[in-house]
Every structure is written in C-alpha cells, then in structure tokens.
C-alpha positions, -999 to +999 in steps of 0.1 A: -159-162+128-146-193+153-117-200+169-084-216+148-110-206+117-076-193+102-066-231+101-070-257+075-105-276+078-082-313+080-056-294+107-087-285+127-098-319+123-061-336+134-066-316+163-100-313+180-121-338+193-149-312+190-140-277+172-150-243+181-182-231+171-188-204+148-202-173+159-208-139+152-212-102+167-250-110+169-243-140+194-254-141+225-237-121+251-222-153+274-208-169+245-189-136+230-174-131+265-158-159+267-148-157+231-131-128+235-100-148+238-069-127+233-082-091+229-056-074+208-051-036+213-046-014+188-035+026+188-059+041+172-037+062+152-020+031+131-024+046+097-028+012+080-053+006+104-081-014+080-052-037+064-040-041+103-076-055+112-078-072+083-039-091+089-047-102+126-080-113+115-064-138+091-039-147+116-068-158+145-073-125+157-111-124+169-115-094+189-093-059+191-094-029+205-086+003+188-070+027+216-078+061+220-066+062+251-033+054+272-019+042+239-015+073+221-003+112+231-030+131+241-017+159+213-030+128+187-068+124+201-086+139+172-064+125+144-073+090+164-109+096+162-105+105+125-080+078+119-109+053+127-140+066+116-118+069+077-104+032+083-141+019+096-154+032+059-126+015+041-133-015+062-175-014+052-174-005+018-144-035+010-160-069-007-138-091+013-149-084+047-179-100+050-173-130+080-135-118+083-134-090+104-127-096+144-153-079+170-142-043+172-138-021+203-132+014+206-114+026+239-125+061+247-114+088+271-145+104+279-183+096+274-188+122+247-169+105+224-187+074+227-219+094+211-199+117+188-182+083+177-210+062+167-226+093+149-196+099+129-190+059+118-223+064+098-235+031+082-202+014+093-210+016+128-221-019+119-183-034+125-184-018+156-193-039+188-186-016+216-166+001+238-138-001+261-143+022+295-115+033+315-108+041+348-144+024+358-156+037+389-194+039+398-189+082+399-170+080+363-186+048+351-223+060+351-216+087+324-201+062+297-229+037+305-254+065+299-239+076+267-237+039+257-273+033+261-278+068+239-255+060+207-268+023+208-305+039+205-295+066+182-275+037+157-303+009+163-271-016+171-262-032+200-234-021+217-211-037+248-189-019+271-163-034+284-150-012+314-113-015+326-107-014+362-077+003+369-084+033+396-063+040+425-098+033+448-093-003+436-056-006+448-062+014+480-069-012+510-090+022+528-113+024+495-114-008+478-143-024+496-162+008+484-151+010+452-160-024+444-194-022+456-201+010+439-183-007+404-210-041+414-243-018+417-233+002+388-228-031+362-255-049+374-280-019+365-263-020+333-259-055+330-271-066+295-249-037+283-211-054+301-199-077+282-170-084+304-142-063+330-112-061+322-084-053+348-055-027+343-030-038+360-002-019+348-021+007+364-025-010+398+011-014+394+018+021+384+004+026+422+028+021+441+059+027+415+065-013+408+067-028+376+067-069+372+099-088+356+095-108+324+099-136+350+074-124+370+035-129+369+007-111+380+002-127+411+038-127+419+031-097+431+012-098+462-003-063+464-017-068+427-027-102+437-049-093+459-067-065+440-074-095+413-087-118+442-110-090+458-125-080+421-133-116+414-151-121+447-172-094+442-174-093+407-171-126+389-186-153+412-205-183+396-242-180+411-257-155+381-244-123+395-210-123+384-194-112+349-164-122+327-135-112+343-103-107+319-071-115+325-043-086+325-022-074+303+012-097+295+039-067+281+071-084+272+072-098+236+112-094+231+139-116+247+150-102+278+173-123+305+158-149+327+156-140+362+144-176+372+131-204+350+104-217+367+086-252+359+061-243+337+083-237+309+090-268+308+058-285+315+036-280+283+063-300+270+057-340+267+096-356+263+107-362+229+084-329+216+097-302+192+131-289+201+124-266+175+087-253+189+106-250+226+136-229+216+109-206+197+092-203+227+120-194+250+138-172+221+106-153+228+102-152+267+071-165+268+076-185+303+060-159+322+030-157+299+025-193+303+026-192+344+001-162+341-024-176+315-028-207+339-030-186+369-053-164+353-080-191+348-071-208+384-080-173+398-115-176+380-098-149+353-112-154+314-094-146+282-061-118+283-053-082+273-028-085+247-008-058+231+011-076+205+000-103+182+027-131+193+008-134+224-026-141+204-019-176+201-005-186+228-036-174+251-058-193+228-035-225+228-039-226+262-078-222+259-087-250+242-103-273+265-086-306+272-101-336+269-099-349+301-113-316+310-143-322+290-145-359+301-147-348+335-170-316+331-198-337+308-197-365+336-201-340+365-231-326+345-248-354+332-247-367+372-256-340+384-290-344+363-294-379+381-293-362+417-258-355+423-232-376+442-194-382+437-182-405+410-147-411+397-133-396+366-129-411+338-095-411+332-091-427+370-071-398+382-095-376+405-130-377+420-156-355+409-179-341+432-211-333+414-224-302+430-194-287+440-180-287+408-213-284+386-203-244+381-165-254+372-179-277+349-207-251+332-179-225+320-155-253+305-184-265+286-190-232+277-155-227+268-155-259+247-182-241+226-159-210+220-121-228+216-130-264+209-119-295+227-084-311+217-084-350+207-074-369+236-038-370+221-033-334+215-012-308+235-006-272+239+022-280+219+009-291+187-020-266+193+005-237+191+028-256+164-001-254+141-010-218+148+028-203+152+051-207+126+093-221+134+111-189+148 
C-alpha cells in the first residue's frame, strides 16, 4: 500500500516531485507510524464490515480501527467481537485482497479480549496489525501490554498497540505529572510493541463538561491545550525517547453555522483557484479541521483520529510534504554532514540553522517517505481536488 496509491500512476506523477513509497504491515515500525495518516474508526458492529474495509481502502484509506469500545453499546460487545472475527474470514479467504487492505486495528475494552481475539481470528489474524488500548495508564496499561506480548507469541505475528490517552489523571493538574511518568516508564519497557499514542480528547473534554465548536480547535481550548503540550514533552520529544504522538479526533462532518471564520480557510487558497473546490470545502465545514491539522503538527502532533471518511483526505492533503519543505530539510541535513553552521534557504526566504533544526528536518524527510513531496507548483488545493471529488 502507499499513500494517493488509489490515484492514477500520471496524476501521481502531475503532482509529486517525489511520491510516497510503498509499504506494507511488515515495514519497519518508524515508517508505519508516521504512515498512519488519517486512522479511520470503525464500530465494530458494521455489518458490512469486509466490503467497508474494502471501500475506504480503495478510497486512500490506509489504516482503521474497528471499535469495540466507546463506539458501540456495551449490550453489543459480543456481537462486535463476532461481527469481526466472521468479517476478518471473509476478508482472508477473498482473491482480491492481496496489497488492498489498510493496516487493521482492533480497539478493545479489556486485556482478555486482546488474547481471546487473536485466538478466535485463526489464520486471518494475518490482516490484523494490532491493537488500540484505552484509558492507558501505567496501573491499566500493563495488563493489555502483557496480553499483547502473549497473543503475539501465541499467533507468531507481530502485533502493535497503540494506547489512547484519555484518563481523568491526565487532565487533572494534581495527577498529571504522575500519570505521565508512569504512562513514560510503562511504553518505554514496551517500546518495540507502541506503535504510536494516540490522545482522546473528547474525553479530556468530557472532564470538565466542555465540548469544542465546529469553529473551534483543539487548542482553542486552553485546558485541553495544555494536556496535549504536557504529553508531548514527556512523551514525543525528538532525542530517541519519544513516540508518535497522534493528533485528536476532528467530529464535525456536516455543515453547521460558522461561529468565526478564521484565516485559514482562506489561506490554502492561491487567488484565481477553484471556486468550485472552496465552496466544497466550506459546504462541509472543514475550516476548523484545517486550523487543527496545522496546529497539530506545529505542536509536534503526527497523523489524526478520524471518524468519518471525508476527513481522510483532507489530513493526508495536508501531509504531503512541500517542496520548499523538503528543499529546506535535505539542505539542513546534507550541512549538517559538513559540520553544521547556518545557511540560507533555498528559496531565499528563511535561514536554516543546521543543528537546531536537524531533528525538524529528520521527521519531514521521513514524512516525505510516507506522503510524498508535491512538485514545486503544487498546492493543498490540487492535492485534495485530485483525491475529493466536486460536492
């Protein structure tokens, strides 16, 4: 699978100056978590599960999450489980599946399943990748990363968790220091095992009673802000310790009225661009999710929960790595290989200090590998245009 694979081999040409590599479950762990992209979630209990997988897939879909938990009534747990080990089979024994299924997650409630799980999937525990943790603390978190290690012995595959932070210890000033230490030593003696954290902020929110305006971004809203600052300080830093940190969840898909319009809605924009491509965009509120995917990565935040597929494109627009970007990251690292220094970019517009910015410029390269780099001409604009079809 790769990035815009779902795209014509001369559109992916038109626009990238590199494309996205291919890769596959198998690759290794740095490159998947950053391919993660837009992880699309999934209730479990979708009865047309396998064709769903199957649809997003062929839509740019490369990594989902089947939902076992917060997504479904608790009454519906064990027709979930079923629903997914029955649509897994269908998925493994279909002749068209080979390369075109997404990386597959499985959120859980409780450790057990994760075991019971990956005995019942059988042979077709081979389209699984892992599994989604919730309410990670290091007291709850130890259990699932114990039964992890178990069913990946017992099914001779590797497996990832992916734990969502999300617990009242995080978003409690008196406990958060604690919490987040205890979360820190409990994924590092896992490490090979996390793929990536991913943060629940509809939780967080859920707190103190708030919920954010379609207007409104994550880190509009100061007390969540600062739970997202305080997990990436401890938890996603840039000298070898950290992990992939995911950006939240966006949950508006349908027109709803504008409280504000800020500037970003306009500023992907170049004058004279679509009319048609902007109307689509604002018919479906999507200024918000704009401001938030670029304050996600300026907050040191990787890919994005998503919960409905309009949002899939979008993220991994916005993903793509510039070329002035890429100008400016492959100069900082081929300096910094000659000792260092400060040189000016090469599109005359900034000065690139070598060391300081030799991490910053590791994970764009790293991102080019995943989502490409657009020619030098190329915009979000006709990124999405080619992935989105008129509204």
């Amino acid at each position: 699978m790769r990035h815009f694979g779902h795209l014509a081999a001369e559109t992916r040409q038109e626009l990238f100056h590199i494309e996205p590599r291919e890769f596959t479950s198998d690759s290794p762990a740095a490159m998947l978590a950053v391919a993660l992209g837009a992880t699309l979630y999934s209730p479990a209990t979708r009865p047309t599960l396998a064709d769903d997988v199957l649809k997003q897939a062929a839509r740019g879909v490369v990594s989902m999450v089947l939902c076992l938990e917060d997504s479904i009534d608790d009454r519906d747990v064990e027709a979930g489980e079923a629903n997914i080990v029955r649509h897994f089979r269908d998925l493994a024994e279909r002749p068209d599946t080979a390369g075109a299924l997404p990386l597959l997650f499985i959120r859980v409630r409780t450790p057990w399943q994760i075991t019971d799980l990956t005995t019942r999937l059988g042979d077709s525990v081979a389209l699984l990748s892992g599994f989604v943790l919730p309410k990670f603390t290091e007291e709850t978190g130890v259990p699932f990363l114990e039964a992890l290690t178990a069913a990946e012995a017992a099914c001779g595959r590797r497996l990832f968790a992916m734990p969502v932070l999300e617990s009242p210890e995080l978003m409690h000033l008196e406990t958060r220091v604690e919490a987040l230490n205890g979360i820190s030593r409990t994924v590092d003696k896992y490490r090979e095992r996390v793929l990536a954290l991913r943060l629940g902020v509809t939780d967080f929110c859920s707190s103190y009673g708030i919920r954010r305006g379609p207007a409104m971004t994550a880190y509009d809203v100061r007390i969540v802000a600062s739970v997202i600052a305080d997990v990436v300080n401890v938890l996603g830093r840039a000298d070898g310790s950290g992990f992939t940190v995911t950006g939240p969840v966006w949950e508006y898909f349908r027109h709803q009225e504008r409280i504000f319009k800020p500037q970003l809605r306009r500023s992907p924009f170049a004058e004279g661009e679509s009319e048609d491509l902007r109307a689509a965009l604002l018919e479906r509120d999507m200024d918000g999710l704009l401001r938030e995917i670029e304050l996600d990565r300026a907050n040191g935040l990787q890919g994005k929960t998503c919960i409905h597929p309009t949002h899939v494109p979008i993220v991994h627009a916005l993903n793509v790595v510039t070329h002035e970007e890429y100008s400016d990251a492959a100069d900082i690292l081929h300096q910094d290989r000659s000792g260092g220094g400060v040189l000016r970019s090469a599109y005359t517009n900034k000065m690139n200090e070598v060391k300081p910015h030799r991490a910053w410029a590791e994970r764009t390269l790293l991102r080019a590998e995943a989502f490409g780099v657009a020619r030098e001409s190329i915009s979000f604009v006709e990124l999405l245009a080619a992935c989105v079809p008129a509204a």
